[in-house]
Structures are given as structure tokens and as C-alpha cells.
N, C-alpha and C positions, 0 to 999 in steps of 0.2 A: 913459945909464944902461943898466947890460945886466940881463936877467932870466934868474932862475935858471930855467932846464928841465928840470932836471934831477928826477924824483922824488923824494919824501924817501927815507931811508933806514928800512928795516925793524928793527927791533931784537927781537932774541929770544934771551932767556934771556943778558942783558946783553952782546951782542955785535949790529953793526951789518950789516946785508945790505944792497949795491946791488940795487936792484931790477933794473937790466939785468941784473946776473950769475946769477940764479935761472932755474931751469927752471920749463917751465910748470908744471909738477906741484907743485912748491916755493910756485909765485904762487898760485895755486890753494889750498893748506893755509892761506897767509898770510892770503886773500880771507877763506877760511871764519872763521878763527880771529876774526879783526879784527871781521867781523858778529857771532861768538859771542858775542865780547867787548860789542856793544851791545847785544845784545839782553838780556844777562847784568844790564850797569846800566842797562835801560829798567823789567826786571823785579823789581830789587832797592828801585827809586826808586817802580816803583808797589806794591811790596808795602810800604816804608815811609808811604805816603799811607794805605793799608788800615790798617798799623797804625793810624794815629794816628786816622783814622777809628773803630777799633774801641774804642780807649781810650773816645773821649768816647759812644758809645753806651753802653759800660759803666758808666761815672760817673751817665749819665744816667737806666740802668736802677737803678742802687745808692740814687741820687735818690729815685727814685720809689717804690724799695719799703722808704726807709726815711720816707714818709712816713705 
């Protein structure tokens, strides 16, 4: 069985890049972008939890002062 070595390939803006063939300057915007990109859905997934959070403290206030 052989194993791939090979890096994946990069894709941007629907076109595919070897990562051998990139300059470091290039690797480097890729690196940033790619963390941007997690940090982007760490913050979009905790601000969905906040929502839903905020909803039921809302119901719960609405609750209580329509008692």
C-alpha cells in the first residue's frame, strides 16, 4: 500500500493550488486566511449558542412578568 505525501491541495476562488508551487509569501496569506476562516465559525457557532441562550432568558423574563 503506498501513502499519499503529498499535501492537499489549496483551493481559492475555485481554482486548485499545489502547495509545493506557492511562495512563502503566498503559504503564509493561505495559513492566515484558513485560521481566519476558523476562528470566523468558532465565533459564528458561539454566537449562535448566545443566541439561543438569550432567547430562553427572554421567554423566561416575558414568563415572569406576565405573571
Amino acid at each position: 500500500m503506498t501513502e499519499n505525501t503529498q499535501p492537499p491541495k489549496l483551493k481559492w476562488k475555485s481554482k486548485e493550488y499545489e502547495q509545493s508551487s506557492l511562495t512563502d509569501p503566498q503559504k503564509y496569506l493561505f495559513s492566515q486566511l484558513i485560521d481566519i476562516e476558523k476562528k470566523e465559525n468558532s465565533a459564528r457557532f458561539t454566537l449562535d449558542q448566545i443566541g439561543a441562550m438569550k432567547q430562553v432568558f427572554e421567554e423566561r423574563l416575558d414568563k415572569e412578568l406576565s405573571q
